[in-house]
C-alpha positions as a printed Julia matrix, in Angstrom:
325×3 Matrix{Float64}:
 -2.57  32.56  -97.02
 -2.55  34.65  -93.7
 -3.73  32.06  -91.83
 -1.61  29.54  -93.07
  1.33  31.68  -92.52
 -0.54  32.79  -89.2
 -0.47  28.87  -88.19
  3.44  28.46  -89.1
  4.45  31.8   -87.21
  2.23  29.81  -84.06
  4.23  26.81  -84.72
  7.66  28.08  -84.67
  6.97  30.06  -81.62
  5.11  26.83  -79.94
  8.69  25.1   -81.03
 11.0   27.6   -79.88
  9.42  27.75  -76.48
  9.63  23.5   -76.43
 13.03  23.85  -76.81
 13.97  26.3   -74.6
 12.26  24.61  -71.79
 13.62  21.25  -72.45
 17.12  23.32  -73.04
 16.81  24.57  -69.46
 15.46  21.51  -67.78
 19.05  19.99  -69.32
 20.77  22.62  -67.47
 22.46  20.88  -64.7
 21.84  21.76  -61.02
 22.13  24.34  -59.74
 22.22  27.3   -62.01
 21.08  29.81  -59.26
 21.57  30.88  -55.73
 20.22  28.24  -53.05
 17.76  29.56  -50.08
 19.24  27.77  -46.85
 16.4   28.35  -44.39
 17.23  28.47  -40.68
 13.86  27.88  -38.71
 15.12  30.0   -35.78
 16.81  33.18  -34.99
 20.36  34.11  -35.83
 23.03  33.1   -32.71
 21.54  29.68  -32.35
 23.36  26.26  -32.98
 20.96  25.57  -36.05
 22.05  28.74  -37.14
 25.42  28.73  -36.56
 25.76  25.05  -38.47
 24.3   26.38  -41.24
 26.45  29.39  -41.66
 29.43  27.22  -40.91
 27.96  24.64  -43.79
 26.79  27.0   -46.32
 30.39  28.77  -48.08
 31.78  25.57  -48.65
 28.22  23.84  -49.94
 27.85  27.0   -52.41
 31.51  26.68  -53.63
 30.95  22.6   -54.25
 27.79  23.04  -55.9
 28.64  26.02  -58.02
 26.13  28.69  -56.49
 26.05  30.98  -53.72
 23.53  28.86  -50.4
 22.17  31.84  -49.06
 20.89  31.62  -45.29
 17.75  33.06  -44.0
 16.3   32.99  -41.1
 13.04  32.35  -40.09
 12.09  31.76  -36.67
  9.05  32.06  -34.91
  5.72  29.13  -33.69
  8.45  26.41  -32.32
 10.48  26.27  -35.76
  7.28  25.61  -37.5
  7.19  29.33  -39.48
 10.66  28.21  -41.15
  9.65  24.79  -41.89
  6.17  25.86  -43.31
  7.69  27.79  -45.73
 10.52  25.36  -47.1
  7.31  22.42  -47.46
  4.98  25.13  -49.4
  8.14  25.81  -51.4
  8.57  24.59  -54.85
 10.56  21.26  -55.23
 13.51  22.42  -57.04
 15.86  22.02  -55.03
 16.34  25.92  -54.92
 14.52  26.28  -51.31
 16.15  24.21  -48.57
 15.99  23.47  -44.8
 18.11  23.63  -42.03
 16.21  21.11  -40.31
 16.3   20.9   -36.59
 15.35  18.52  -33.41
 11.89  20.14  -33.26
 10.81  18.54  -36.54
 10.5   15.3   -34.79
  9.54  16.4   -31.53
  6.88  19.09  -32.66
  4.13  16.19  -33.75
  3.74  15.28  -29.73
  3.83  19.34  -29.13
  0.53  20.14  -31.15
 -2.72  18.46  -32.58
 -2.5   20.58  -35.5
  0.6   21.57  -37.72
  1.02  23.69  -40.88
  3.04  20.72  -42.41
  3.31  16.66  -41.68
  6.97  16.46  -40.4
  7.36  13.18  -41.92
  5.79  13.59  -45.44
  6.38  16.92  -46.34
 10.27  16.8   -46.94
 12.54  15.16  -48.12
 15.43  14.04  -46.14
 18.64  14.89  -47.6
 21.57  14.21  -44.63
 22.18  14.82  -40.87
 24.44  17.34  -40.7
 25.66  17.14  -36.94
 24.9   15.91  -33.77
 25.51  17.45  -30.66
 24.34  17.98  -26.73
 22.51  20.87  -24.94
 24.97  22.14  -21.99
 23.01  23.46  -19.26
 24.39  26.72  -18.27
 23.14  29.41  -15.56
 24.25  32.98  -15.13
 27.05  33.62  -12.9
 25.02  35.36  -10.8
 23.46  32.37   -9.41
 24.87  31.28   -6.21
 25.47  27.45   -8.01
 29.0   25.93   -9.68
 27.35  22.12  -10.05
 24.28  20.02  -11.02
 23.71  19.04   -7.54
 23.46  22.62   -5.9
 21.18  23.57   -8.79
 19.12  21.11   -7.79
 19.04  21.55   -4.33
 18.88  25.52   -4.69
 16.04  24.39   -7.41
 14.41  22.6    -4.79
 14.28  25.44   -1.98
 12.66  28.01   -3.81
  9.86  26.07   -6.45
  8.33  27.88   -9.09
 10.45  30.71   -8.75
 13.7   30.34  -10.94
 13.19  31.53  -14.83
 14.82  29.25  -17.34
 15.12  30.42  -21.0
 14.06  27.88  -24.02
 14.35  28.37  -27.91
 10.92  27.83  -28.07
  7.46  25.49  -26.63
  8.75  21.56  -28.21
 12.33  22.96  -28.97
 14.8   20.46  -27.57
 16.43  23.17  -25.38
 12.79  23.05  -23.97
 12.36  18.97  -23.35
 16.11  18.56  -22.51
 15.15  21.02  -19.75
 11.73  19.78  -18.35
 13.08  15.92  -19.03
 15.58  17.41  -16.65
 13.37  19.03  -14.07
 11.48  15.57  -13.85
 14.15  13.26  -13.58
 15.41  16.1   -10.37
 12.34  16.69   -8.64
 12.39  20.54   -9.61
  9.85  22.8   -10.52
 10.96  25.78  -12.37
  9.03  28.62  -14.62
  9.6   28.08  -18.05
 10.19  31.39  -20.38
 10.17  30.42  -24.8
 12.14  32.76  -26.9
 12.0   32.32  -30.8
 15.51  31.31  -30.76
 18.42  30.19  -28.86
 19.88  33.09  -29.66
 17.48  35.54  -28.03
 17.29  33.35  -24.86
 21.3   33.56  -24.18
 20.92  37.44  -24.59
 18.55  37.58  -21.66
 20.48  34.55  -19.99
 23.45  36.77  -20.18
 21.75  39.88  -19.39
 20.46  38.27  -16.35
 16.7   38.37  -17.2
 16.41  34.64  -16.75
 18.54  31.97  -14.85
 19.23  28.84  -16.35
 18.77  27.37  -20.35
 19.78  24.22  -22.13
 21.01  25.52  -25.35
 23.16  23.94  -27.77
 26.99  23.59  -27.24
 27.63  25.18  -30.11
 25.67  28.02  -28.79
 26.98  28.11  -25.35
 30.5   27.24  -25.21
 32.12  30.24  -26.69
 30.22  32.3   -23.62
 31.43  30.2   -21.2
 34.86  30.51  -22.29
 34.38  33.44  -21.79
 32.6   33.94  -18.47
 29.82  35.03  -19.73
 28.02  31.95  -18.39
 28.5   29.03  -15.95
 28.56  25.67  -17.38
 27.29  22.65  -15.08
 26.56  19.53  -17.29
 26.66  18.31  -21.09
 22.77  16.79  -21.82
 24.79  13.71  -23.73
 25.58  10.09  -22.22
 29.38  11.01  -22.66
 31.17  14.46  -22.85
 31.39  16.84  -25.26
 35.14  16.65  -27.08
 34.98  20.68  -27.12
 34.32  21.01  -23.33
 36.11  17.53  -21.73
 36.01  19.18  -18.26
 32.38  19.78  -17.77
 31.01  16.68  -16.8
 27.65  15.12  -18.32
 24.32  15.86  -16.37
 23.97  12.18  -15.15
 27.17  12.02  -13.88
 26.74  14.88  -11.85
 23.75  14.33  -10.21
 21.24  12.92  -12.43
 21.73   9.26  -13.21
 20.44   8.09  -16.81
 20.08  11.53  -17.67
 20.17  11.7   -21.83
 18.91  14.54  -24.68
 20.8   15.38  -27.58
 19.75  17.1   -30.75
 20.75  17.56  -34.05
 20.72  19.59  -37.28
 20.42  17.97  -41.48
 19.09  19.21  -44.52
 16.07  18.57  -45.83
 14.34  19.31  -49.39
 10.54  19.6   -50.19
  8.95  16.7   -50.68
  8.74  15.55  -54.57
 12.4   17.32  -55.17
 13.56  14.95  -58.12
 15.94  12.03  -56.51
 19.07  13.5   -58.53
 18.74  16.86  -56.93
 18.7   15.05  -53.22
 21.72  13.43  -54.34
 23.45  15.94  -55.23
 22.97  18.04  -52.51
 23.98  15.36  -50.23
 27.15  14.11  -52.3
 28.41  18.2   -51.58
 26.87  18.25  -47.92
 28.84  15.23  -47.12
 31.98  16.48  -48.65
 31.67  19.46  -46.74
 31.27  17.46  -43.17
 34.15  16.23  -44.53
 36.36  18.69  -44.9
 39.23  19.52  -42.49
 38.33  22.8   -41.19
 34.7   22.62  -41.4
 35.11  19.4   -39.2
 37.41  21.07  -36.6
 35.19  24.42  -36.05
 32.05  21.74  -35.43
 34.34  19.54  -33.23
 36.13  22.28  -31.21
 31.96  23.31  -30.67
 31.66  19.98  -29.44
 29.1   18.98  -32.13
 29.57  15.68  -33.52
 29.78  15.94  -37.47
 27.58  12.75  -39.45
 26.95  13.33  -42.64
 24.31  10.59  -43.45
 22.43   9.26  -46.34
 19.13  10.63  -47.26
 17.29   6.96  -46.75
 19.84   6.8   -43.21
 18.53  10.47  -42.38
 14.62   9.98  -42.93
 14.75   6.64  -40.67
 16.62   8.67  -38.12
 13.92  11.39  -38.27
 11.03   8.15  -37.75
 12.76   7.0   -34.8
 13.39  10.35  -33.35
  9.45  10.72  -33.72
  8.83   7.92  -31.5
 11.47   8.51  -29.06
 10.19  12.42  -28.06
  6.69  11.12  -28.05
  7.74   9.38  -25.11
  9.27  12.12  -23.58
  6.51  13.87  -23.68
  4.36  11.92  -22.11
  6.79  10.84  -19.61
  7.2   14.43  -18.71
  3.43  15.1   -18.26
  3.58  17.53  -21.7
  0.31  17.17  -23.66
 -0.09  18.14  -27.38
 -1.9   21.77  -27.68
């Protein structure tokens, strides 16, 4: 009799747990906080999208989308840890131009770029602005150039990172004007404008949403937009190739991204609520004002953006003379 009763006490238990689990794999997504991780370091344009993004995401889906940063082996620290995370939709990624680029940057990588997530939607688009400190004797593209050209190898220009596009905008740049400059990586835009504005370094591609606000106010000068047209936030600076470097193109962009394997109704969710939030009056005119471009993509529209954004950096690289490490 003990064991019988021994065996039913196992079996209610065994039953109980069943349905609990299946009870809480009902439970409709989300019913936690979300982890919003920012590969780079706080001040940046990734970062600054995201933290724009994430109060409006967390009050659409019905949770708080915390941010986190972390920076740190071009992006690749942050991006590491959202693949390795479980697929639950619970760990995201702020996903930035680097995830397509890194692949011609180094032989080996903690993650494939292309298998390892799942795309969810482009969040923005949006140029570099190449800005120097005021310090430097130069208010256009051209004089850079030529001031570039007088003294080789010995003008400092800040990056967010080795692969970051802040760092090919700028050597695509160098190239195309014949100028040879030292290159200094921070883990961040964010750290690189510090010493740009402290005067430690000279000149840096960052993101407009990272640079404009300093050159409003003085902090920095601003010489050229990276993009084929001008930024709607800064009409009066020009773009790079028309003012002084013909053909002249190198934008980047932010989206979200899930591990790969997250369940299809979880990526469509999130991207339903991301979209709505691109979508949304003021969210829309703090990116615009910025001079990022908001998109708000499909997940299929996103991943085939990411493939051709693979291919196209590959051939900057090489173009540039940059060889995987």
């Amino acid at each position: 009799m003990k064991r019988k009763s021994f065996t039913l006490v196992a079996c209610s238990l065994a039953a109980a747990l069943l349905c609990a689990v299946a009870a809480q794999a009902q439970q409709p997504y989300p019913v936690r906080p979300i982890r919003l991780v920012v590969p780079s370091s706080p001040g940046g344009g990734t970062d600054i999208t995201a933290r724009i993004m994430a109060p409006k995401l967390g009050e659409y889906l019905g949770q708080q989308v915390v941010v986190e940063n972390r920076p740190g082996a071009g992006t690749m620290i942050g991006g590491e840890a959202v693949a390795r995370s479980a697929p639950d939709g619970y760990t995201l990624l702020m996903g930035i131009s680097t995830l397509a680029i890194n692949p011609a940057m180094y032989r080996k990588m903690p993650y494939d770029a292309l298998k390892d997530f799942a795309p969810i939607s482009q969040a923005v688009s949006l140029p570099n602005i190449l800005v120097t400190h005021p310090s430097l004797p130069v208010k256009t593209v051209k004089e850079l150039i030529a001031f570039g050209k007088a003294r080789p190898g010995q003008i400092n220009f800040a990056s967010a990172g080795v692969g970051t596009n802040p760092h090919l905008s700028m050597e695509l740049f160098l190239s195309m004007a014949g100028v040879k400059m030292i290159h200094v990586p921070y883990k961040g835009s964010g750290q690189g404008v510090i010493d740009l504005i402290a005067g430690h370094v000279s000149v840096m591609t960052p993101s407009i949403l990272t640079g404009l606000p300093h050159i409003k106010a003085g902090r920095l000068r601003g010489l050229g937009v990276t993009s084929a047209r001008r930024a709607a936030g800064a009409p009066e600076i020009p773009t790079i190739a028309e003012a002084g470097v013909p053909g002249y193109e190198a934008v980047q962009w932010f989206g979200i991204l899930a591990p790969a394997g997250t369940p299809r109704a979880i990526i469509e969710r999130v991207n339903r609520e991301a979209v709505r939030v691109l979508q949304t009056p003021d969210v829309r005119e703090r990116l615009v004002a910025d001079g990022a471009d908001p998109v708000g993509s499909s997940p299929d529209e996103f991943g085939a953006f990411i493939r051709a954004e693979t291919v196209k950096w590959a051939k900057v690289a090489r173009e540039v003379g940059i060889r995987p490490e």
